[in-house]
C-alpha positions as CSV (number, residue, x, y, z in Angstrom):
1,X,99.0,-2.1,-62.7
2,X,99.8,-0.8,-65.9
3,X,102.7,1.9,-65.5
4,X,100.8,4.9,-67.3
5,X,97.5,4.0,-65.0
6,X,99.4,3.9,-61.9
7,X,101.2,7.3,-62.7
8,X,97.6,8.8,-63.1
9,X,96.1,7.0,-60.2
10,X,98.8,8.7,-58.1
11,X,98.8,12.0,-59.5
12,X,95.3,12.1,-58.8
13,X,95.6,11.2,-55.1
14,X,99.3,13.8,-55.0
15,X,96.8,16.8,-56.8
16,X,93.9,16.6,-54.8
17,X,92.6,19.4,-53.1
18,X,90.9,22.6,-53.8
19,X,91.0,25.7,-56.1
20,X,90.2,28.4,-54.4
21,X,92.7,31.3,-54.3
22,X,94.6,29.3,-57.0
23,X,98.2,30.7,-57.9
24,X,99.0,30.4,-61.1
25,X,102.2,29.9,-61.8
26,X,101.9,28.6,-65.6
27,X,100.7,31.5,-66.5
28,X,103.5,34.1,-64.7
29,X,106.3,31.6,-66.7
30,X,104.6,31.9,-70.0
31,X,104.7,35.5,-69.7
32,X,107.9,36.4,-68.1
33,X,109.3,33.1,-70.0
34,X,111.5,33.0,-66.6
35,X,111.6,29.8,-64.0
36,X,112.9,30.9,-60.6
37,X,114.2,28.4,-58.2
38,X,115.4,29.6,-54.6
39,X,118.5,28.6,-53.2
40,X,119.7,28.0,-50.2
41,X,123.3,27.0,-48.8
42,X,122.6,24.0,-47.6
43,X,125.2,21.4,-49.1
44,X,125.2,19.2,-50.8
45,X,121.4,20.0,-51.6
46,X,121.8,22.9,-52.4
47,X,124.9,25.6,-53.0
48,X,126.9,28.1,-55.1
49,X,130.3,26.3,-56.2
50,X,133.3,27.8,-57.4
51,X,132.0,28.9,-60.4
52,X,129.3,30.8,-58.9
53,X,127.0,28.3,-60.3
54,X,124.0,26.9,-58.5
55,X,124.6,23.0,-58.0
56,X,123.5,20.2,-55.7
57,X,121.0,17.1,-55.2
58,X,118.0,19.0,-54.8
59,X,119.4,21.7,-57.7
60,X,120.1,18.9,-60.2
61,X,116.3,17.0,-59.3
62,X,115.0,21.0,-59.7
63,X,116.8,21.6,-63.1
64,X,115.0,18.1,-64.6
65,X,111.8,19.7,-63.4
66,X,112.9,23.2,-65.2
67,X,113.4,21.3,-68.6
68,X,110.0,19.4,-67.7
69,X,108.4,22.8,-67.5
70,X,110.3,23.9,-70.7
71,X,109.4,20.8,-73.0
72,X,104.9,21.0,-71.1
73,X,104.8,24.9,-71.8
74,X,107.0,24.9,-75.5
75,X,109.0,27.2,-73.9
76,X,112.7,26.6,-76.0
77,X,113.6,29.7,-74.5
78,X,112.8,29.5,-70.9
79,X,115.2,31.1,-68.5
80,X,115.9,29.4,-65.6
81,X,116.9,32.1,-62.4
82,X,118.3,31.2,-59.6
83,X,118.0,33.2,-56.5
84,X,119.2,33.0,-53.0
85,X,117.3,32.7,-49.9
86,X,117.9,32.2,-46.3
87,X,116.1,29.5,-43.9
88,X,113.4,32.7,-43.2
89,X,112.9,34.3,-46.9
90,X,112.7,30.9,-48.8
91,X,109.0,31.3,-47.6
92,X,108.0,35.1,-48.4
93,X,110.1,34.8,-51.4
94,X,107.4,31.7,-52.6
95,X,104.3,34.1,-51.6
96,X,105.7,37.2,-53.0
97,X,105.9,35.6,-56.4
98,X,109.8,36.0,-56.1
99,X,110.7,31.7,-56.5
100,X,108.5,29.3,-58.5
101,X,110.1,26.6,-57.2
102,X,112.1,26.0,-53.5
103,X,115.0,23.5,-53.8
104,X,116.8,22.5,-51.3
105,X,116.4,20.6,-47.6
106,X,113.1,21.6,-46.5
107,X,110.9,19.8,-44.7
108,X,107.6,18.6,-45.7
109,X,105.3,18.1,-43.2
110,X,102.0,18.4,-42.4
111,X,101.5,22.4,-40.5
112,X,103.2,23.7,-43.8
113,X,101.2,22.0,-46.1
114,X,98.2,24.2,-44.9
115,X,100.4,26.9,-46.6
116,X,102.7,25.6,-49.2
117,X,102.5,22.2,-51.3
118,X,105.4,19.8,-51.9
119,X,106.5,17.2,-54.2
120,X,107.2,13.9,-53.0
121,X,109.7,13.7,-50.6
122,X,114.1,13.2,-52.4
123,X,115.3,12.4,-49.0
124,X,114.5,11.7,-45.5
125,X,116.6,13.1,-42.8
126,X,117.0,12.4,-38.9
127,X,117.3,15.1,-36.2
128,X,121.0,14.4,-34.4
129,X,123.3,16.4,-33.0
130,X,126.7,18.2,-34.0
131,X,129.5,18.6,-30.7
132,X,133.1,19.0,-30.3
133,X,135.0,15.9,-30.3
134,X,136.4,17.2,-26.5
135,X,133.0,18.3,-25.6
136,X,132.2,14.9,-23.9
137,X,128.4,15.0,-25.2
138,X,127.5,11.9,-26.1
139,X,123.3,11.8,-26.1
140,X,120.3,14.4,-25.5
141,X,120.6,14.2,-22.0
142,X,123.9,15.5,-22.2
143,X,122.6,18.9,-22.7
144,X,121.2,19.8,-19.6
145,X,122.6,23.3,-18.2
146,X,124.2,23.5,-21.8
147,X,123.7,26.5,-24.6
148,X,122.5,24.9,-27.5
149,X,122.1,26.6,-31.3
150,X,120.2,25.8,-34.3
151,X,119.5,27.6,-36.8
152,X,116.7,30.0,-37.2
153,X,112.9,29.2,-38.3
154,X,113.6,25.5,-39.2
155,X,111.7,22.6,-37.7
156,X,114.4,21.6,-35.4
157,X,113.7,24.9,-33.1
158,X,110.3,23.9,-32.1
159,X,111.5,20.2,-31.8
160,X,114.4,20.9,-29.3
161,X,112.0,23.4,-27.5
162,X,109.5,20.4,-26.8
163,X,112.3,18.4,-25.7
164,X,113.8,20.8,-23.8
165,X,110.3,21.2,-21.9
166,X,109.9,18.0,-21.7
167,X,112.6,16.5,-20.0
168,X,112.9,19.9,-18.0
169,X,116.7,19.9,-19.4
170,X,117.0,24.0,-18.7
171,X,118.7,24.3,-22.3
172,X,119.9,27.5,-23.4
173,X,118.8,28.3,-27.1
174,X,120.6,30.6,-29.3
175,X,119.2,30.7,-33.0
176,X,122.4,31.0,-36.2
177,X,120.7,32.8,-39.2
178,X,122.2,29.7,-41.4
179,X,123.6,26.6,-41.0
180,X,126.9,27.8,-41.4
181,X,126.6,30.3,-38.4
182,X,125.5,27.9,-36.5
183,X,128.4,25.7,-37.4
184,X,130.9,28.4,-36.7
185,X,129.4,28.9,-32.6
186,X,130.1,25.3,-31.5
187,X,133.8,25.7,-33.9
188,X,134.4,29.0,-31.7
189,X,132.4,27.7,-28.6
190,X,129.8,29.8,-28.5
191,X,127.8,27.0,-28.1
192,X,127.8,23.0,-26.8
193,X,125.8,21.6,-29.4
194,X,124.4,21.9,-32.9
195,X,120.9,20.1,-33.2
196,X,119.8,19.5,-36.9
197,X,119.3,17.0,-39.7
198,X,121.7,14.9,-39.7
199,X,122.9,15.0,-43.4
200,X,123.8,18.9,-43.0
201,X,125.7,18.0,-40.1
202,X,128.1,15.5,-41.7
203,X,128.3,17.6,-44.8
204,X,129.0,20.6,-42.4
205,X,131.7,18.1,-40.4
206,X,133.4,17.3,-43.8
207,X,133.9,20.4,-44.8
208,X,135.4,21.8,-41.9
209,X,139.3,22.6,-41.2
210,X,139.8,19.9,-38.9
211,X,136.5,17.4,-39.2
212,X,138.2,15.4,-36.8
213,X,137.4,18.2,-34.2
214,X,133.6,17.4,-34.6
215,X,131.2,14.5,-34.2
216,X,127.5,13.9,-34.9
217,X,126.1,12.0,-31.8
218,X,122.7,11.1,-30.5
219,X,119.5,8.7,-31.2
220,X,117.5,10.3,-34.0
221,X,115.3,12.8,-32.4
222,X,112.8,12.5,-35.6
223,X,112.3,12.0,-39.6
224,X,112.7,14.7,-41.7
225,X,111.5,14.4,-45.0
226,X,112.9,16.3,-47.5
227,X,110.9,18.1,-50.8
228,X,110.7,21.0,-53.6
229,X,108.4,23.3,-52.2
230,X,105.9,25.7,-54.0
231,X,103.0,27.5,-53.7
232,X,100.0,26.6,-52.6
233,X,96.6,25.4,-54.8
234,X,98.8,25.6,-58.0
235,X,97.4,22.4,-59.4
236,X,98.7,23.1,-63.1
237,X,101.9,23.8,-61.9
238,X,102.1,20.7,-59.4
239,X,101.3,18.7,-62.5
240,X,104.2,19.6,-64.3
241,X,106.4,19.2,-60.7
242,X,105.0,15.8,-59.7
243,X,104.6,14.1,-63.1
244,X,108.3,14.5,-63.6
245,X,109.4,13.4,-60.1
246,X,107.5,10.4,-60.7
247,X,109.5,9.8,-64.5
248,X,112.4,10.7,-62.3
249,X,111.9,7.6,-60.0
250,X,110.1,5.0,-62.4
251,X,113.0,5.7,-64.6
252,X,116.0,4.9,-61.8
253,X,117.2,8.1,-62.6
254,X,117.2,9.5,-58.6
255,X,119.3,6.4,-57.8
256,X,122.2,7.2,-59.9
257,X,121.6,11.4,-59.0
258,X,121.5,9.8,-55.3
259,X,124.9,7.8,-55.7
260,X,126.5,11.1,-57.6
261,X,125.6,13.3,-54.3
262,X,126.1,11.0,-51.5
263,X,128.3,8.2,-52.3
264,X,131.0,9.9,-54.2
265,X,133.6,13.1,-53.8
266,X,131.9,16.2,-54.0
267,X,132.2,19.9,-54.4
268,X,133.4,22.7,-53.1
269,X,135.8,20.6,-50.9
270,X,136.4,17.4,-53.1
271,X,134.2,15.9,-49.5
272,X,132.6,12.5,-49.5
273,X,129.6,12.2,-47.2
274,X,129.5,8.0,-47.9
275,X,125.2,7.8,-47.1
276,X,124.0,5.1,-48.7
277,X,120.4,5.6,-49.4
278,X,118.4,4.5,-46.4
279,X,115.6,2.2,-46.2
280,X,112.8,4.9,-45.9
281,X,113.7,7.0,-49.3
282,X,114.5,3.5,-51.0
283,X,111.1,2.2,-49.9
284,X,108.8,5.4,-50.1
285,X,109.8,5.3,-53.8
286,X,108.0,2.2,-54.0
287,X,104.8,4.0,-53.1
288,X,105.9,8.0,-53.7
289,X,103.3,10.5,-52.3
290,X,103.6,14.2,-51.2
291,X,101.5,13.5,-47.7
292,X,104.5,12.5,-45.6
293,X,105.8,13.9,-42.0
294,X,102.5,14.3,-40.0
């Protein structure tokens, strides 16, 4: 198939859907000539650097979209914002009209795509966990009788819940209002075990004072696909959004943005996470599409 064809045959299965209650997000940029992305600490997706600058994988893949929007709306003037939000507000801050555009590690699935839409998935994750290197935790079943954290109104909380029910493991579960707060209980053991995607966790682990203190154990407890969120019914915008993710990855350019994230030293810390890009990202980009994670 012909490469613009295949492009338009895909956009129109990625912006199906219908228009009622439509944001319109075009329209807000053109007037306030201002593109607000959310972020979130969430290295190295997502952060402030030294400079007090927003950077990361996500930020970089969400400031190619920003020009995108600035060359589709002849905006040469567009403002790109950047404002900070918390594993909670990055969702009222899309609803209230206070982020066009979420970038970062959230997960697309398919209970928030009744609310929100996403683009097609940058990474894909898997649940593990973070312990002390003393803590003698080695799997999930290791957690029985144990006070586990994660942080607060991710996926992971409902996910550890079910498993905790399941396998009748009488967890304790305390909730961090970040990742980082939740990195700093099991540091100060406040807590056994941090359950969460298992690139935070490494990045989290690198970055620490002593990263030999810390290990990221168990057998992935799911797949978390990772994707810029937005608003929901915004077709016109999503346009904009998903045509240039697609350019993005006919071009090759998320392979080399991939390598420049994961595979070499990185800020703040200088840290490299050495994740080669795993099968499932490598071969969804064969086929990209937005309906992922049900």
């Amino acid at each position: 198939m012909q490469r613009p064809l295949y492009i338009a045959v895909l956009l129109s299965t990625l912006l199906a859907g219908g228009l009622a209650h439509a944001a319109d997000t075009v329209s807000k940029i053109r007037k306030t000539q201002i593109l607000s992305i959310g972020v979130r600490e969430t290295p190295p997706f997502a952060f402030t650097d030294s400079n007090q600058q927003a950077n990361g994988y996500a930020i970089e893949l969400c400031n190619k979209v920003a020009d995108a929007v600035k060359k589709e709306l002849k905006l040469p003037n567009l403002k790109v914002q950047y404002v900070t939000v918390d594993s909670t507000t990055r969702f009222s801050a899309l609803t209230e009209d206070k982020i066009d555009l979420e970038c970062g590690s959230t997960t697309n699935n398919a209970e928030r795509r009744k609310k929100y839409s996403f683009s097609i998935p940058h990474f894909f994750s898997s649940v593990k966990a973070l312990v002390r290197t003393d803590s003698g935790i080695k799997n999930w079943n290791q957690f029985r009788n144990r006070t586990i954290v994660t942080t607060k109104s991710t996926t992971t909380v409902q996910l550890l819940a079910q498993h905790n029910d399941i396998n009748s493991l009488n967890i304790r579960l305390i909730e961090g209002n970040s990742d980082q707060e939740s990195f700093r209980m099991v540091e100060e053991r406040k807590a056994d075990a941090f359950p969460m995607d298992d690139v935070l966790l490494y990045s989290l682990k690198a970055e620490a004072k002593k990263p030999a203190d810390f290990m990221v154990i168990g057998d992935p407890l799911s797949i978390e696909p990772y994707s810029i969120m937005m608003r929901k019914d915004d077709l016109a915008f999503k346009k904009i959004v998903d045509t240039e993710m697609l350019r993005i990855i006919h071009d090759g350019e998320i392979y080399k943005i991939y390598e420049r994230w994961f595979m070499r030293a990185i800020p703040p810390k200088g840290a490299n996470l050495s994740m080669p890009m795993s099968f499932l990202l490598r071969d969804s980009l064969r086929f990209p599409s937005d309906q992922v994670g049900d």
